[in-house]
N, C-alpha and C positions, 0 to 999 in steps of 0.2 A: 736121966733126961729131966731137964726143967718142966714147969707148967706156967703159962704164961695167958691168960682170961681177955679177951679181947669183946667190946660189947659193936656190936653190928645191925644194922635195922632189917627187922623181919625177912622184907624182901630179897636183902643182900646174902641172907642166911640162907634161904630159900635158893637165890640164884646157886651160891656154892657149894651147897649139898648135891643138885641137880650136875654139876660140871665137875661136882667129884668122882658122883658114880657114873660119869659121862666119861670118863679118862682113868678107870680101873682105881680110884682109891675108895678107902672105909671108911672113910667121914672125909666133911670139912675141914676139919683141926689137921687131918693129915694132907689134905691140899693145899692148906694156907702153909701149913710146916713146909711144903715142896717148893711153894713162891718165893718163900723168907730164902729157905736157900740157895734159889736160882738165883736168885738175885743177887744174893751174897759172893756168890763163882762168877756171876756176870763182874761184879766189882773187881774182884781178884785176877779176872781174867785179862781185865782191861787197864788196875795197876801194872800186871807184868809187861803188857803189850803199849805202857804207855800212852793211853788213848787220854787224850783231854776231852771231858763230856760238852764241850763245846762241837768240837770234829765229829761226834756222834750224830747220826741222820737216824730219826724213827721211822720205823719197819713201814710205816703203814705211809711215810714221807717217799720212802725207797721203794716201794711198790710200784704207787702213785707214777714215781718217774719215769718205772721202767715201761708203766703201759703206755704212757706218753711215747716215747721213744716208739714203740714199736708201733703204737697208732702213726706215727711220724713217716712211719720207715713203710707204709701200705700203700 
């Protein structure tokens, strides 16, 4: 496995140490490792599935909607 030094400010270090061992990992380094490659499967996932990141809707946009709708729908 490579080693790759990434510098980050206090707090953000702080934040991710606390959301590592928030979600069962042993450091940061190994949560950032988990991000890099979620993201990485997200990409590959969405090459095979030919998704254009245009036609992509963020989570927190698609949420948003749906409580709209169903505030709508009361």
């Amino acid at each position: 496995m490579n080693t790759v030094t990434i510098s980050i400010e206090a707090a953000t270090e702080a934040w991710a140490e606390e959301k590592a061992r928030a979600e069962g990992y042993a450091s940061a380094s190994e949560y950032v490792a988990f991000l890099v490659q979620r993201e990485r499967d997200i990409e590959h996932l969405r090459s095979l599935l030919d998704v254009d990141e245009s036609d992509v809707l963020p989570v927190d946009d698609a949420i948003g909607m749906v409580r709209a709708e169903i505030r709508a729908a009361r």
